[in-house]
C-alpha positions as CSV (number, residue, x, y, z in Angstrom):
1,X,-24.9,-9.4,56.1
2,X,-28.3,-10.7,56.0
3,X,-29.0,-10.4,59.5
4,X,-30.1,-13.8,60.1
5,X,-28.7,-15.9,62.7
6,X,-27.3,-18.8,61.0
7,X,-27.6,-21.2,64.2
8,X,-31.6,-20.5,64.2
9,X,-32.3,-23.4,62.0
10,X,-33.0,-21.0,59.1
11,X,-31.9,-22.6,55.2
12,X,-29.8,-20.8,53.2
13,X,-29.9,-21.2,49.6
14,X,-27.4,-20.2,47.1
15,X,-27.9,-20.5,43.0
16,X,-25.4,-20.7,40.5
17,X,-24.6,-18.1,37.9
18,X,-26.2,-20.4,35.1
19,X,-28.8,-21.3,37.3
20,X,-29.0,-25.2,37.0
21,X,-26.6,-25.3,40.5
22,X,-28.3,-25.0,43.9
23,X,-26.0,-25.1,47.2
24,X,-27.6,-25.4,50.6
25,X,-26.4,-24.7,53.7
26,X,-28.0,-25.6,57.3
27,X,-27.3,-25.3,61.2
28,X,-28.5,-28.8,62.5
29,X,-27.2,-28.0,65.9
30,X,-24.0,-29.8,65.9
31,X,-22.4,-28.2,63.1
32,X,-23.2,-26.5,59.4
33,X,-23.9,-28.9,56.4
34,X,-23.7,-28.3,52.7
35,X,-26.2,-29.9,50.2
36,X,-25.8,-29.2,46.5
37,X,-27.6,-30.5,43.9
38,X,-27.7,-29.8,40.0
39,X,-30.1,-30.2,37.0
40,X,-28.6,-32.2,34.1
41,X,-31.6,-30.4,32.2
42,X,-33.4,-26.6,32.6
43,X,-32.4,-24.0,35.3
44,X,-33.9,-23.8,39.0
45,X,-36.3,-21.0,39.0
46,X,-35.2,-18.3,41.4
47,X,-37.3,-15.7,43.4
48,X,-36.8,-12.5,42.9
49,X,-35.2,-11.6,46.6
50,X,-36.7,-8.0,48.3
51,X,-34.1,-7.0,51.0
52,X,-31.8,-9.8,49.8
53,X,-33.6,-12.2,51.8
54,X,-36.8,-14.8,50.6
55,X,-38.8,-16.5,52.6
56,X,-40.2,-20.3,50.9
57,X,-42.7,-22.7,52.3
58,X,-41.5,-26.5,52.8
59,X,-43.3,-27.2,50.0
60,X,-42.2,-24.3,47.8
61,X,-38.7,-25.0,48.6
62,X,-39.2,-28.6,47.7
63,X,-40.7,-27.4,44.3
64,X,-37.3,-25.6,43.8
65,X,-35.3,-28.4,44.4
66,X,-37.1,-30.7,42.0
67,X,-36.7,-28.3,39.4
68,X,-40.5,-27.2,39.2
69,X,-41.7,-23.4,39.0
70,X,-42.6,-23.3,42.9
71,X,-44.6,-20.1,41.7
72,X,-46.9,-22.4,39.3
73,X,-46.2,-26.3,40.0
74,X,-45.2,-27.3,37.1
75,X,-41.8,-28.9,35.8
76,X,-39.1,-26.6,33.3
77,X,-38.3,-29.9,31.2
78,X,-40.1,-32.6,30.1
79,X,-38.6,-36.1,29.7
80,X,-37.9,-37.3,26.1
81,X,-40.7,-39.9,25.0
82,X,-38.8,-43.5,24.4
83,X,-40.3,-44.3,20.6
């Protein structure tokens, strides 16, 4: 429904209703894999998607996956100071 073909090496990222659940899912030529991750803190920020489809840099998409606003680097929690 996207019309992509799914054995192009194209990414195809999913986000969970709340938001802090990312599922990936990838062609590597011998068969599809499935990487998920999840934020124990803060929500993945998600594109807004024109046509259904986004396209993300390397680098963008590593933003999103580290929980960091790929649109303005920065991250959507900050770690609790030890004191």
């Amino acid at each position: 429904t996207l019309g992509r073909n799914p054995h192009a090496g194209d990414l195809y990222v999913f986000r969970g209703r709340r938001g802090d659940l990312i599922k990936v899912l990838w062609h590597d030529g011998l068969g599809m894999s499935l990487y998920a991750k999840r934020l124990e803190r803060g929500r993945f920020i998600w594109p807004s998607p024109a046509d259904g489809v986004v396209a993300l840099s390397a680098a963008q998409l590593g933003y999103l996956l580290e929980g960091i606003d790929w649109r303005h680097p920065q991250r959507t929690w900050r770690p609790e100071l030890a004191g």
